[in-house]
C-alpha positions in Angstrom: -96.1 189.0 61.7 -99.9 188.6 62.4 -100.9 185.1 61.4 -105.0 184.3 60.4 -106.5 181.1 62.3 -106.9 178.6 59.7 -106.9 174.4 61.0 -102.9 173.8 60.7 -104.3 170.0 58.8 -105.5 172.1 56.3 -101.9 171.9 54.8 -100.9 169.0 52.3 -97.1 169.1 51.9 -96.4 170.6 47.8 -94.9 168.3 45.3 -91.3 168.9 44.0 -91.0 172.6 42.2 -88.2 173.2 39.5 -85.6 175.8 40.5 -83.6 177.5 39.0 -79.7 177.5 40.7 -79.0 180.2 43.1 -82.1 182.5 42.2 -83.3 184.2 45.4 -86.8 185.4 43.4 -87.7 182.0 42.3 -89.4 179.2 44.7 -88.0 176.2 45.9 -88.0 172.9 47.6 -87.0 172.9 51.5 -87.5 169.8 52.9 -87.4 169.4 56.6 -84.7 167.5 58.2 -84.8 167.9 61.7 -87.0 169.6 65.2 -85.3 170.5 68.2 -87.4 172.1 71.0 -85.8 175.1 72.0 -88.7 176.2 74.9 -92.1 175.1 75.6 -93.3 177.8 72.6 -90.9 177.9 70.0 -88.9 175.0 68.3 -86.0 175.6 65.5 -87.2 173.3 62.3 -83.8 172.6 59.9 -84.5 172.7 56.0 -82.5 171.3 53.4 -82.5 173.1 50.4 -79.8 172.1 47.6 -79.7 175.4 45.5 -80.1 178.0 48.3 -78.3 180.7 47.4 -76.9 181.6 50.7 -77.5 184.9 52.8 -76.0 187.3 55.0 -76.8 187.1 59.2 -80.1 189.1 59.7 -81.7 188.2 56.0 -85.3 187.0 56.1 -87.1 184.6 53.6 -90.6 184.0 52.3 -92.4 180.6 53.3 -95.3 178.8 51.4 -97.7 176.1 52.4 -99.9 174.6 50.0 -103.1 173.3 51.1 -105.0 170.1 49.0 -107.9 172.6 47.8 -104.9 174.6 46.6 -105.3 177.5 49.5 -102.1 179.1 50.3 -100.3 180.6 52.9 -97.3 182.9 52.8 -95.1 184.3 55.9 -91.7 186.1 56.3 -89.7 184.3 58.6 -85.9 185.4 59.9 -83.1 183.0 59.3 -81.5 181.7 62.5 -78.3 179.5 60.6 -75.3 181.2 60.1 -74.7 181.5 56.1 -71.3 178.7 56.6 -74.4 176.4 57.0 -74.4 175.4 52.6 -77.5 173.9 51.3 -79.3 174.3 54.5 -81.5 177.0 56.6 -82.7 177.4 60.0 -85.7 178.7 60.9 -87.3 179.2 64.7 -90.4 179.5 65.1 -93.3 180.5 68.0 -95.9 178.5 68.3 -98.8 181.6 68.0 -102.0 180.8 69.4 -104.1 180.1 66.5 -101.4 180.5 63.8 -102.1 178.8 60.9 -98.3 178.4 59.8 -96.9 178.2 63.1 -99.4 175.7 64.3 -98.8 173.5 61.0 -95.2 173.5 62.3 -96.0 172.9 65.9 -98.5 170.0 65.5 -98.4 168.3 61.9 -95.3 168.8 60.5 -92.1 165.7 60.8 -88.8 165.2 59.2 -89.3 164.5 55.5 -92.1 167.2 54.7 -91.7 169.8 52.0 -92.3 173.4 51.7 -91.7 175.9 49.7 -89.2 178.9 49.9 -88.1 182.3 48.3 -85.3 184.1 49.3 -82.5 185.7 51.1 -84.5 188.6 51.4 -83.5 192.4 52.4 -80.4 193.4 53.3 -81.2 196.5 55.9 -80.9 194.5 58.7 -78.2 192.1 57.9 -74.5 192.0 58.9 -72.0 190.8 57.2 -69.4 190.7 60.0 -67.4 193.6 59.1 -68.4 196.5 61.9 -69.3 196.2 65.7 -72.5 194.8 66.5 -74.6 195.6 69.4 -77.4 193.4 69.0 -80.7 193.3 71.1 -83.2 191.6 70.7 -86.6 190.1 72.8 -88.7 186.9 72.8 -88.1 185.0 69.2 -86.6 188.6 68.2 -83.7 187.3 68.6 -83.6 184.6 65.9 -81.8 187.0 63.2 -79.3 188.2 65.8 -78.3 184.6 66.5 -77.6 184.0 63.1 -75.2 186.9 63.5 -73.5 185.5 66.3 -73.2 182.4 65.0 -71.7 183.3 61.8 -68.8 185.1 63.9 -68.2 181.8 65.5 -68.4 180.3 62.4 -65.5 182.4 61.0 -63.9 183.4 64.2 -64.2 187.1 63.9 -63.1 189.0 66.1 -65.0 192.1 65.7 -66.6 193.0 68.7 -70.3 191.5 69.2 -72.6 192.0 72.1 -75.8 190.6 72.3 -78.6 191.6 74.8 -81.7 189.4 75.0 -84.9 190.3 76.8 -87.3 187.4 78.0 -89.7 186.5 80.1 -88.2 183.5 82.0 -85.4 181.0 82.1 -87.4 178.6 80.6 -88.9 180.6 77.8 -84.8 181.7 76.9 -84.3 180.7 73.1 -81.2 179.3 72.1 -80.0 179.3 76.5 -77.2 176.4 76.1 -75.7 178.4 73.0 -75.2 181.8 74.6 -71.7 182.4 75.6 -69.9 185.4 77.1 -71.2 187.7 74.0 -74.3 187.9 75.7 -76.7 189.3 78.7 -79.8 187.5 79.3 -82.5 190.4 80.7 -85.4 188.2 82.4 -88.1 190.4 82.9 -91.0 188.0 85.2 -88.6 185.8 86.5 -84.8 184.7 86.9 -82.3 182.2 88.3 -81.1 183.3 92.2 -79.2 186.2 91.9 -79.9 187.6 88.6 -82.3 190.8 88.4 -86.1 191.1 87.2 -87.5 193.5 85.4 -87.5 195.4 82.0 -84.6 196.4 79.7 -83.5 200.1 81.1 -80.8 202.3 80.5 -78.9 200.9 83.3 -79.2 197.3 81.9 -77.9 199.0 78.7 -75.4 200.8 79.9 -72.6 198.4 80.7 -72.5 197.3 76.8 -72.7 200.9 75.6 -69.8 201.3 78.2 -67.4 199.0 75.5 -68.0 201.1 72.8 -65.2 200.3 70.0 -63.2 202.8 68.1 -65.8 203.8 65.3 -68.8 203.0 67.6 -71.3 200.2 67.2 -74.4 199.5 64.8 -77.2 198.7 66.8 -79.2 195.8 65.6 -83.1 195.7 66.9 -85.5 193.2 66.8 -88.8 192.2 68.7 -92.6 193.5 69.0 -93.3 197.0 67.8 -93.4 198.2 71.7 -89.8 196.4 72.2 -88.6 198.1 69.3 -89.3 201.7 70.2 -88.2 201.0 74.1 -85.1 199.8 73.1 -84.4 202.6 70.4 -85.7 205.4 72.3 -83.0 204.3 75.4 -80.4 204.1 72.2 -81.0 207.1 71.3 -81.1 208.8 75.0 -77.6 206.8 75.4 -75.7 208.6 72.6 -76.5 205.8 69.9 -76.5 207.8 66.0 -79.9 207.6 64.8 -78.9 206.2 61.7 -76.8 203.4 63.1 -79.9 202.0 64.3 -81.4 199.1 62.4 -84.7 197.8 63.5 -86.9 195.2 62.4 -90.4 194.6 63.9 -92.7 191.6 64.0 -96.3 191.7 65.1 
């Protein structure tokens, strides 16, 4: 997602929308209930929204700010929450450099502050929990693929999940205290004593890929266009099917 530069004051929180129940077309009130700092960048903002009508791990929705001179903004925004989480969604966002959605977030916006929503949307890139998932994912790419893990916590699946996320630093590690044995942090600038540095390669890959399950996995991609076609084209080169590749892109 490209985001325009537009002064994040600009925003005036909208007044209360009618809804109708469970209608993922229709717009409706989120109203911020909590911020937690997840790295110096990005920050997880909690919504409550009474008449959500739930989604699957991987779903997306649409965001609206309404400005007082009536100027809006729209953006597409991954879920983070697992779908267990009723009447409430979690979203994670980056703080871009003169974003005018992100930067609203980042500077202006405190518990109690409404917005507007519209969603689940798609379903290519969700999963429901019912097939091996090998999920990778870089930077905030990985905010759909937690939802995913969190929802097989949630129900205590036990369908095999394996997550693989690609970052900069410790420090700029998104959701680090949640991460459990599921997952294989791939620092590429820096890294605690021990740990390698450097980019996701087929080697890095290989020891996930090495677990394959009876039926294979579904791959599950998400990150900046160039992320995306490094880690499909090493996929691919691995014996990953084509078409049990899912990717979704932000930039």
């Amino acid at each position: 997602m490209t985001e325009t530069a537009t002064p994040a004051t600009r925003f005036a929180v909208p007044g209360r929308i009618a809804v109708s129940q469970r209608a993922a077309s229709v717009w409706q009130t989120a109203t911020l209930t909590e911020i937690r700092r997840e790295t110096p960048h990005a920050a997880t903002f909690r919504f409550a929204v009474p008449a959500w009508a739930g989604h699957l791990p991987g779903q997306h929705l649409m965001l609206r700010l309404t400005a007082a001179d009536g100027y809006t903004a729209q953006r597409h925004y991954s879920i983070a929450s697992a779908p267990d989480d009723e009447g409430h969604v979690e979203l994670t966002l980056d703080q871009v450099e003169g974003g005018e959605v992100s930067g609203w977030f980042h500077t202006v916006a405190r518990p109690g502050d409404r917005v507007e929503v519209r969603g689940p949307l798609s379903g290519f890139f969700a999963w429901p929990g019912d097939r091996p998932a090998l999920l990778i994912g870089a930077g905030s790419g990985v905010v759909p693929l937690m939802s995913m893990v969190r929802h097989r916590r949630a129900r205590d699946l036990d369908v095999p999940l394996r997550l693989l996320v690609d970052t900069r630093s410790p420090e700029e590690l998104i959701y680090a205290a949640e991460y459990g044995a599921e997952t294989t942090p791939v620092f590429t600038r820096s890294a605690p004593e021990g740990v390698p540095v450097g980019r996701l390669t087929a080697a890095r890959l290989a020891p996930a890929l090495a677990e394959r399950p009876a039926g294979g996995w579904e791959a599950y991609v998400c990150g900046s266009n160039a992320f995306a076609e490094h880690a499909s084209r090493l996929l691919v080169a691995a014996g990953q099917p084509v078409d049990r590749i899912r990717i979704e892109r932000f930039g």
